[in-house]
C-alpha positions as CSV (number, residue, x, y, z in Angstrom):
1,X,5.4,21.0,-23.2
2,X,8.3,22.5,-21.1
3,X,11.6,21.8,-22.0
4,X,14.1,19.8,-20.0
5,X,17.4,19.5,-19.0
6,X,19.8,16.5,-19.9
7,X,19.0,15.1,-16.6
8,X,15.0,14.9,-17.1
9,X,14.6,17.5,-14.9
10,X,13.0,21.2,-15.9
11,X,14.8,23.9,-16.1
12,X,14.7,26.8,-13.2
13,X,13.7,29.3,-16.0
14,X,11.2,26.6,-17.3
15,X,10.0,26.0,-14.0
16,X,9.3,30.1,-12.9
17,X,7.4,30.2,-16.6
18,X,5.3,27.5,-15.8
19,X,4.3,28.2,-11.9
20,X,3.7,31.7,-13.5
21,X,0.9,31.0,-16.0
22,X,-2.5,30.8,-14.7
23,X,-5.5,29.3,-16.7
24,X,-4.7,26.2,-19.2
25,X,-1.1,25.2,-18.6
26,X,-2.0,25.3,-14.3
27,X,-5.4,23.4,-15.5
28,X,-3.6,20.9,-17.3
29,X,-1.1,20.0,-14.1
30,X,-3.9,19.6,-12.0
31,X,-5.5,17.6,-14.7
32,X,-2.8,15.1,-15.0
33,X,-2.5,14.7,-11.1
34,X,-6.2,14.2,-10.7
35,X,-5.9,11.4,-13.7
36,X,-2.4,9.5,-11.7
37,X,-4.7,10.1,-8.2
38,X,-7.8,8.0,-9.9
39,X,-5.0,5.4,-11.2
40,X,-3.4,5.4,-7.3
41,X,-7.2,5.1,-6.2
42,X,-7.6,2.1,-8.0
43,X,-4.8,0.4,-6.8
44,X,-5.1,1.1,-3.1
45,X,-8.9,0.4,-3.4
46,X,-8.1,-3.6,-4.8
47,X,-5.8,-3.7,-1.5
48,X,-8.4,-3.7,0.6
49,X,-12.0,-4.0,-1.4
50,X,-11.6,-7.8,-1.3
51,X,-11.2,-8.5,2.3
52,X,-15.2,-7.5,3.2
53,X,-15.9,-9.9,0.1
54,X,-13.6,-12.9,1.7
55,X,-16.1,-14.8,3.6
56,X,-18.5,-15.0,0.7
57,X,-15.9,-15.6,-2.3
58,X,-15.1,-18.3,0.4
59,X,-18.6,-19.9,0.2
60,X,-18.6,-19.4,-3.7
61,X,-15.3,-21.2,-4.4
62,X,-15.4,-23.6,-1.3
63,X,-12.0,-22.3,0.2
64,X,-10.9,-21.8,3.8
65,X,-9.2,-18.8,5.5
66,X,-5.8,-20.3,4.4
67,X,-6.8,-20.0,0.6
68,X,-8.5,-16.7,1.2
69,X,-5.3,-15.3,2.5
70,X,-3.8,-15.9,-0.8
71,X,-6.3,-14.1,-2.5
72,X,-4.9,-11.1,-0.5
73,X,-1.4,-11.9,-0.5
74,X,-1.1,-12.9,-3.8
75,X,-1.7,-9.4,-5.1
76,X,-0.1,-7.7,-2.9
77,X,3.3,-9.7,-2.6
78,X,3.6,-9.5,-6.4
79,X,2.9,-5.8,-5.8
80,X,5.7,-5.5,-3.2
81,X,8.6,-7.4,-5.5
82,X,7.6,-5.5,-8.5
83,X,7.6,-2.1,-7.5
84,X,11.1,-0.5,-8.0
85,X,11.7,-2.7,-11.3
86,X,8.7,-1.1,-12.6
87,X,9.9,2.4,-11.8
88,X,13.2,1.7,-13.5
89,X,11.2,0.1,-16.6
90,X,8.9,3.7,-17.1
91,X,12.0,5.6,-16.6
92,X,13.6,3.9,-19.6
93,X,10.6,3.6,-21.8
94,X,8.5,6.8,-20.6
95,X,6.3,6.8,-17.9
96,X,3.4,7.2,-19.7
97,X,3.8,4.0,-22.2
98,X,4.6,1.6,-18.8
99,X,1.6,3.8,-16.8
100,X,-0.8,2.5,-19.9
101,X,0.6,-1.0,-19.7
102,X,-0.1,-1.4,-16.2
103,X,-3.6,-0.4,-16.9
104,X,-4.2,-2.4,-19.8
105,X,-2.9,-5.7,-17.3
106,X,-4.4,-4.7,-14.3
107,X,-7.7,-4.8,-16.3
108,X,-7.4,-7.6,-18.6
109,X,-6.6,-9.2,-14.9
110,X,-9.4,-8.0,-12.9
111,X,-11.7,-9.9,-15.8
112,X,-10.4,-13.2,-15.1
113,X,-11.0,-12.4,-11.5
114,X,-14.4,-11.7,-11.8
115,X,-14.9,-14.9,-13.8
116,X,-12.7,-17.0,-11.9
117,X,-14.0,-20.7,-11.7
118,X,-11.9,-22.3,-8.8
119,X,-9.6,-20.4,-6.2
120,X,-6.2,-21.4,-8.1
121,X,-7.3,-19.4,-11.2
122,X,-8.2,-16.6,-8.6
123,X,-5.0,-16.4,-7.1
124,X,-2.9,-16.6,-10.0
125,X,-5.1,-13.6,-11.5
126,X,-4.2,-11.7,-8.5
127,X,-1.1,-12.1,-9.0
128,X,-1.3,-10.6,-12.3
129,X,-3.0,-8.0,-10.9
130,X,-0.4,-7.0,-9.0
131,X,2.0,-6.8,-12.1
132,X,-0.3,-4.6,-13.4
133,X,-0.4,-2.8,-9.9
134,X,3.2,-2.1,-9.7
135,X,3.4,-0.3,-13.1
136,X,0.6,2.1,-11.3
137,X,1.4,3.3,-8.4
138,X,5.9,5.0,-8.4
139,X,4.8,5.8,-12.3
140,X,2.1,7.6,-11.3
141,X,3.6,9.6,-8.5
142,X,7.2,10.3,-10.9
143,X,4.4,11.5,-13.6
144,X,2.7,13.7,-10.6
145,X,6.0,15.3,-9.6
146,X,7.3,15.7,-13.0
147,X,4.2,17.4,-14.0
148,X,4.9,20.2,-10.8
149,X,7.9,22.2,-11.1
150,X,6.8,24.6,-8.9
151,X,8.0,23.0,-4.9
152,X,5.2,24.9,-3.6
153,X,2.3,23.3,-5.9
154,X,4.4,20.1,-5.9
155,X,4.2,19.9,-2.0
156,X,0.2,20.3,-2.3
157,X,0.0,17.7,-5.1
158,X,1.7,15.4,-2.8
159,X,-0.5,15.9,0.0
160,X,-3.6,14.9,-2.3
161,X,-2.0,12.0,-3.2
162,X,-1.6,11.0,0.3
163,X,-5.2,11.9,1.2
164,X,-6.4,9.8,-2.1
165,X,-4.2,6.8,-1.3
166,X,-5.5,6.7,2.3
167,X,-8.9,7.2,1.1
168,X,-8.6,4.7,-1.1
169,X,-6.9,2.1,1.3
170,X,-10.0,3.0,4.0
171,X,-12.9,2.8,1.9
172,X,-12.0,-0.3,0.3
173,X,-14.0,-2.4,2.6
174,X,-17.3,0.1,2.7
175,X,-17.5,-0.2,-1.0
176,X,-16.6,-4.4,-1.3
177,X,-19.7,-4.4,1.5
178,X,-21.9,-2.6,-0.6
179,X,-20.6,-4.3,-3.6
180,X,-21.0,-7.6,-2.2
181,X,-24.4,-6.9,-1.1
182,X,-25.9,-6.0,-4.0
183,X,-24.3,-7.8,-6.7
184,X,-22.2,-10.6,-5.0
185,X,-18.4,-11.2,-4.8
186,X,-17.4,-11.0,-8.2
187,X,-18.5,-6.9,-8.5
188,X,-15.7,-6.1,-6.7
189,X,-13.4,-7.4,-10.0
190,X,-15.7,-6.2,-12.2
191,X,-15.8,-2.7,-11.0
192,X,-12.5,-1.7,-11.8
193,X,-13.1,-2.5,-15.6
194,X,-15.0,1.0,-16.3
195,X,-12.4,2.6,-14.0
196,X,-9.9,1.5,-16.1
197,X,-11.2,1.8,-19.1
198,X,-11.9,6.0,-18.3
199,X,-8.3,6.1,-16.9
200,X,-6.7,4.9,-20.4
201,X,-9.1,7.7,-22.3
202,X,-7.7,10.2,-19.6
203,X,-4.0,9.3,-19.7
204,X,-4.0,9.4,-23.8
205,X,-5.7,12.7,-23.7
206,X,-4.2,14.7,-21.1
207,X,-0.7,12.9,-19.4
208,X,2.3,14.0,-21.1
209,X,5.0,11.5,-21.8
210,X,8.1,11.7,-19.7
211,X,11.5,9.8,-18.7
212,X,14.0,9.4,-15.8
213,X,17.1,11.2,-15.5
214,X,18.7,8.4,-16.9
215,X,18.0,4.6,-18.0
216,X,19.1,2.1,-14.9
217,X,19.9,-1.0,-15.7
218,X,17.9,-3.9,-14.7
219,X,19.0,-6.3,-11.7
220,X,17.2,-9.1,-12.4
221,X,19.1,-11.3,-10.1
222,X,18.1,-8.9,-7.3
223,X,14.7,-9.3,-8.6
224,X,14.4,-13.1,-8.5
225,X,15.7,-13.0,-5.1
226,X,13.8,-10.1,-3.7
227,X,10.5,-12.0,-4.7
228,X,12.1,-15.5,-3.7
229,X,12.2,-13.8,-0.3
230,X,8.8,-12.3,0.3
231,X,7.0,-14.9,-1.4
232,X,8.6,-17.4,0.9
233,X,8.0,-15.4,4.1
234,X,4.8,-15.1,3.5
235,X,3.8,-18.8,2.3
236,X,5.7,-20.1,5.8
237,X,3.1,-17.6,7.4
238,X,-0.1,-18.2,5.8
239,X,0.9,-22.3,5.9
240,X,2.5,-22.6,9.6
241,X,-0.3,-23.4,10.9
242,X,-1.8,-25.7,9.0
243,X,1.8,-27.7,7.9
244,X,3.1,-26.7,11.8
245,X,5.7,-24.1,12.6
246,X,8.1,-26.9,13.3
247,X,7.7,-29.2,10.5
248,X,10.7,-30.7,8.3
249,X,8.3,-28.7,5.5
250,X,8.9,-25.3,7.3
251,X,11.9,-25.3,8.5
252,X,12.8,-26.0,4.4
253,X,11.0,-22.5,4.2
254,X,13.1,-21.0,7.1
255,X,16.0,-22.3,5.3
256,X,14.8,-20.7,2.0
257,X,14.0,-17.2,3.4
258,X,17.5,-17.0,4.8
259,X,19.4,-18.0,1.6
260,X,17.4,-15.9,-0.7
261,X,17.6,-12.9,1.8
262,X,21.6,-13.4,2.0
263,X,22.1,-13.8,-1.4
264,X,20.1,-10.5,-2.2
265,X,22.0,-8.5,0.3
266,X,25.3,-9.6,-1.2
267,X,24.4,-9.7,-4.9
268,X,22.8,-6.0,-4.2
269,X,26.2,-4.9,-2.4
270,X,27.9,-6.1,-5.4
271,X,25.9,-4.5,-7.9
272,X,26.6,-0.9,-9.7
273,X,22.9,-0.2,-10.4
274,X,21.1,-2.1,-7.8
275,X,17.3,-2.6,-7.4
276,X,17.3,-1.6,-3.9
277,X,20.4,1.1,-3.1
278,X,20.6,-1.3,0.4
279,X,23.7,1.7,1.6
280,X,20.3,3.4,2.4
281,X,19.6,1.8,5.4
282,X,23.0,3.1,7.1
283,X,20.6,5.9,7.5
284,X,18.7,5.1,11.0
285,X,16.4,7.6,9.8
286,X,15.5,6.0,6.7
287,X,15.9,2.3,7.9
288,X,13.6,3.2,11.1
289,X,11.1,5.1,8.2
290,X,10.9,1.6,6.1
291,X,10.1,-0.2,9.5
292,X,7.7,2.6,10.2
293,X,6.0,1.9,6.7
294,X,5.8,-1.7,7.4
295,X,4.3,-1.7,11.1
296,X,1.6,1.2,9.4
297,X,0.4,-1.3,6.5
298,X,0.6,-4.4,9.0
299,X,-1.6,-3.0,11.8
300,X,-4.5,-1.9,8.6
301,X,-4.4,-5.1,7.2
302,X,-4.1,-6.6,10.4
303,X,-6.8,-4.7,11.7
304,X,-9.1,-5.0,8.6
305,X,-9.1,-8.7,7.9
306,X,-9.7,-9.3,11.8
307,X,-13.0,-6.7,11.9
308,X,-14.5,-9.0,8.3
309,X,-14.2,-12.2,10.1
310,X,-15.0,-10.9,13.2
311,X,-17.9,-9.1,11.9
312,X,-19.2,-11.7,9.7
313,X,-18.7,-15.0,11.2
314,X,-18.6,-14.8,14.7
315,X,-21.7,-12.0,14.9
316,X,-23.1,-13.1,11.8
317,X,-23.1,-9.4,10.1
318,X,-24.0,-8.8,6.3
319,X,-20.8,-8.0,4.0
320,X,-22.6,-4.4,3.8
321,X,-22.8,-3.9,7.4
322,X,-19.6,-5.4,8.0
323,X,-17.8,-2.4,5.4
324,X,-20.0,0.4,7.2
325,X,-18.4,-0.2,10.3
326,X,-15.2,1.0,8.1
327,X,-16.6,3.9,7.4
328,X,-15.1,6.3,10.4
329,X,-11.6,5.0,9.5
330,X,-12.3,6.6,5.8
331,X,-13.1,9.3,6.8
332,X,-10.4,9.6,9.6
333,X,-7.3,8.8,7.0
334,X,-9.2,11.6,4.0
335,X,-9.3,14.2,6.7
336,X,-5.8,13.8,8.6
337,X,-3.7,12.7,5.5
338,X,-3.7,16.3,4.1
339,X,-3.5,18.0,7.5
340,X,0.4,15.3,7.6
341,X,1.2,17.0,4.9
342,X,0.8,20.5,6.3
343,X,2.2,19.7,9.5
344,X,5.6,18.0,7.9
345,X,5.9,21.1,5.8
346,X,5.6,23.7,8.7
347,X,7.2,21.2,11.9
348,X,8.7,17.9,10.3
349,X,7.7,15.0,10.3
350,X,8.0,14.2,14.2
351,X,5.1,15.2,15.6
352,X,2.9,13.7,13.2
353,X,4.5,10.3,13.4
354,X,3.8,11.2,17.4
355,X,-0.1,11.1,16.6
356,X,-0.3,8.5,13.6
357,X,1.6,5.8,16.6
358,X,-0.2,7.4,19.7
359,X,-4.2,7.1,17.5
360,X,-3.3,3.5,16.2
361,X,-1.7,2.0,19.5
362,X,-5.4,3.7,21.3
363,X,-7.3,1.9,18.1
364,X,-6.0,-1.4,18.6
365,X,-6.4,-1.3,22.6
366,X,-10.4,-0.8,22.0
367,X,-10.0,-4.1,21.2
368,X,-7.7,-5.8,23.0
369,X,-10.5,-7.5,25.4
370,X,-13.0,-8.4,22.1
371,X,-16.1,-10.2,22.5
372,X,-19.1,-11.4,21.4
373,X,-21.1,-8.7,22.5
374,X,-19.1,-5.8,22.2
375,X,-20.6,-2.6,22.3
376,X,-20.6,-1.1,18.1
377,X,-19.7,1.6,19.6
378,X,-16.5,0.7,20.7
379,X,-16.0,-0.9,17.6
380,X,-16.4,2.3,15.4
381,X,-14.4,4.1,17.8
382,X,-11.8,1.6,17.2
383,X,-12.1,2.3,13.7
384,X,-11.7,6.2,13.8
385,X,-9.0,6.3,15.6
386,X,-7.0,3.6,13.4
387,X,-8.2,6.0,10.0
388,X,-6.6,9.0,11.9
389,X,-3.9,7.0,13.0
390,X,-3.6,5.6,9.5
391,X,-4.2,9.4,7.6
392,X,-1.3,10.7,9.9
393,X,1.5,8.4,9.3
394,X,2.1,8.2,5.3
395,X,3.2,12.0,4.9
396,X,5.7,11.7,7.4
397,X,7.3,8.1,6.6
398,X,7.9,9.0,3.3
399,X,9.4,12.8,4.4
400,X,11.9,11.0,6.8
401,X,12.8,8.4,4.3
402,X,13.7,10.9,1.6
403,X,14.6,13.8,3.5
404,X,18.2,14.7,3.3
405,X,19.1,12.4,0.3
406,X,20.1,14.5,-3.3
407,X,17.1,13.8,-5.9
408,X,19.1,11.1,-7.3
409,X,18.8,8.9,-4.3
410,X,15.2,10.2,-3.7
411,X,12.8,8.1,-5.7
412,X,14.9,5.1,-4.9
413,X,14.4,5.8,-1.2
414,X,10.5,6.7,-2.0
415,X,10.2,3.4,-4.2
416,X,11.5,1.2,-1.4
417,X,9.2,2.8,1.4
418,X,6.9,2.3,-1.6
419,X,7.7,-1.7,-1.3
420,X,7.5,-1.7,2.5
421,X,4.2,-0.3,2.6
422,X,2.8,-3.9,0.6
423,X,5.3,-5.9,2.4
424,X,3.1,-4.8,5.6
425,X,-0.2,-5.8,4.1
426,X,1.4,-9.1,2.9
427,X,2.5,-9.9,6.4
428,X,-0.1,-8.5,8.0
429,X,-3.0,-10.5,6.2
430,X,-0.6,-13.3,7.1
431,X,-0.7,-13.0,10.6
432,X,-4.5,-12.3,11.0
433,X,-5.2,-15.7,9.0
434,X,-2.9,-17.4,10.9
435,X,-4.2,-15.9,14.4
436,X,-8.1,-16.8,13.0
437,X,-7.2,-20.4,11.2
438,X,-9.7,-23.0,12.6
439,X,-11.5,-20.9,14.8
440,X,-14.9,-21.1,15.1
441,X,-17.4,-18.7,15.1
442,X,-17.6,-18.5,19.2
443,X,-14.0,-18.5,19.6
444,X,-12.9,-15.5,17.0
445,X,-13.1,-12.9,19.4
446,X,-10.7,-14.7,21.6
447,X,-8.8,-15.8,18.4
448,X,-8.6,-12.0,17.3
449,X,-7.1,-10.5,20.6
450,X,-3.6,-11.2,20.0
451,X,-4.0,-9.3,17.0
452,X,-5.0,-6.6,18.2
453,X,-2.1,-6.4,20.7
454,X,-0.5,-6.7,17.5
455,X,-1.8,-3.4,16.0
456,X,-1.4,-1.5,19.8
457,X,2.4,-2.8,19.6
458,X,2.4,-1.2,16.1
459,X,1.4,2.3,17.1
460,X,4.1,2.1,20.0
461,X,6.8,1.1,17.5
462,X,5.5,4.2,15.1
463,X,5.7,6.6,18.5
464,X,9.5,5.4,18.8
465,X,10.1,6.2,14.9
466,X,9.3,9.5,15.7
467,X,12.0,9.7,18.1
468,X,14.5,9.1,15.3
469,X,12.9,11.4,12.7
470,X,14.2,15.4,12.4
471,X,14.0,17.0,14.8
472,X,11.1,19.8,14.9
473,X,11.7,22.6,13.1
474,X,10.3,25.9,12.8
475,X,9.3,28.2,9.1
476,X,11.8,30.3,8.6
């Protein structure tokens, strides 16, 4: 193991040693990066696997799209809150131990998800998946960069991360459909069980333990509030339409979301160790980046939950048939994710922000005038240019949220684009449910529209982050 300085960081002469030796020690890197990359798989991959397998766990547990939404958003809020308190946790006890824990949760939860009797016990499993979750994904990626002391080999490892996590956010429906298919609803919990199971062998045997610079202190005042807010958000809009959007009920939740949100702010301001470093967002760059993150994540959830229903309801598609048509957005985000990375690293991140906005905004407009009978063609158009859309903008987001900041500001600012990213699916699973509530089969193409709009207005918004981000700059 290499040696390290006070601050958790390697050494300069540790780090020329390391990026100098060929054979085992580069092996071993690698190793470790591929082992955090099937961890981040796994994670990204229960985002989205469940939404092909909605309609059906809806027939199996006699729910509505209002309780299917929560099987969604249940994970993924939980995923969102937890994220930067889970950092800070594997920073104080080791990475490793709190990477294992995750796993060990995320499992044990995906069991009672698979055997779930009733929706309730569903959703509360979800949730626990997404404790697990958060313990996954920032641990992983600290372990990755820890691992790479070389900038140049770091910078790579980075762009396979981004191509796995795409990957595994695209092909989540294509494998739920053929899932679903073939062994019903509950394969898409069970799956992850020998995935975990491997990942545990893998982390023992080859992941080195590690530790932040230093310990932070945990703000769990922040923390209650932070999930107080998100959680309430998103109830008031997965229930507006059912309770109505002007009911003594909501307006209780309007009332909640503001006091939780104010009291975060201030106790945040007030704090010495925060959980979110909120002096960030003075940075237009970096506040413009987080908004960036969320419009990305609400336009593929947006866009993914809309295509299932669409697919399977109003056309009358099997869950397989339905994921297939997912298929060009896979392999859209796997090919251009990399390719980010490379263009951040030789122009900034402008230009690709330029094409992840300009693809997704020309994804959701194929769209925008749905119907019964659209042409599949159209449709998997649609699809391949939200996956390009979707492959370009993760490298740059995360570039401009950290770029500029010392490394002691850097995985906060990572960690927070981190929680933006889920925030995005939370909300954007929100707004598809509530756009689709009650509609019958022959209206959900009508139903759907405005969504689409939704994900077009996305891509514009991601065109005018790029106007904020550095400015293009040349290799020296």
């Amino acid at each position: 193991m290499a040696a390290h300085d006070p601050d958790g960081r390697r050494s300069p002469m540790t780090t020329t040693s390391l990026s100098a030796q060929p054979g085992p020690v580069a092996r071993r890197r690698w190793t470790v990066l591929a082992v955090c990359a099937l961890s981040m798989f796994l994670v990204g991959l229960d985002t989205t696997i469940v939404n092909v397998g909605l309609p059906a766990i809806g027939e199996g547990l006699g729910t509505g799209t209002r309780g299917l939404e929560w099987v969604v958003d249940a994970y993924t809020v939980v995923l969102a809150a937890l994220l930067v308190t889970s950092g800070a946790l594997a920073d104080r006890f080791g990475r490793r131990r709190v990477f294992r824990v995750g796993l060990v949760v995320f499992g044990a939860a995906s069991l009672v998800c698979a055997v779930a009797p009733s929706l309730g016990v569903l959703v509360a499993a979800r949730a626990v998946q997404g404790v697990g979750a958060s313990m996954l994904s920032p641990v992983a990626l600290a372990i990755v960069v820890s691992a790479m002391p070389d900038p140049r080999e770091r910078a790579r490892a980075i762009g396979i991360w981004a191509s796995v996590f795409g990957l595994s956010m695209a092909a989540g429906p294509v494998t739920g459909g053929a899932l679903v298919a073939a062994l019903g609803w509950r394969s898409v919990f069970w799956i992850n069980v020998p995935v975990v199971v491997v990942a545990l062998v893998l982390v023992a045997v080859f992941v080195p333990e590690s530790h932040g610079q230093r310990a932070r202190r945990l703000d769990l005042p922040g923390q209650v509030l932070l999930t107080l807010a998100l959680g309430a958000s998103v109830w008031v809009l997965i229930e507006g339409p059912h309770i109505g959007w002007s009911s003594p009920v909501a307006a209780v939740g309007y009332v909640l979301i503001a006091v939780a949100t104010t009291a975060f702010v201030r106790v945040e301001n007030r704090r010495s160790e925060p959980l979110m470093d909120l002096g960030l967002f003075r940075r237009p760059v970096f506040a413009m980046a987080v908004l960036g993150a969320i419009a990305v994540f609400v336009a593929l959830s947006t866009a993914l939950l809309l295509n299932t229903f669409y697919l399977q309801h109003a056309r009358g598609w099997t869950p397989l048939a339905a994921g297939l048509t997912t298929l060009p957005m896979a392999v859209g985000a796997t090919l251009c994710a990399p390719w980010a990375g490379s263009l951040v690293g030789r122009l900034g991140p402008r230009r690709p922000l330029l094409l992840a906005g300009a693809f997704t905004a020309a994804g959701g407009l194929c769209l925008a005038d749905l119907g019964q009978d659209t042409d599949v063609r159209l449709l998997l158009a649609a699809q391949l240019l939200l996956g390009i859309g979707f492959g370009f903008a993760n490298a740059p987001l995360t570039n401009a949220a950290v770029g500029g900041l010392p490394a002691s500001r850097a995985g906060v600012a990572g960690a927070i684009t981190s929680t933006a990213r889920q925030v995005g699916s939370a909300v954007g699973v929100a707004v598809a449910g509530a756009l689709i509530a009650g509609a019958g089969p022959d209206a959900l193409d009508r139903a759907a529209r405005p969504g689409w709009l939704l994900v077009a207005a996305c891509g514009l918004f991601l065109m005018g982050v790029a106007r904020t981000a550095a400015p293009v700059r040349r290799e020296a």
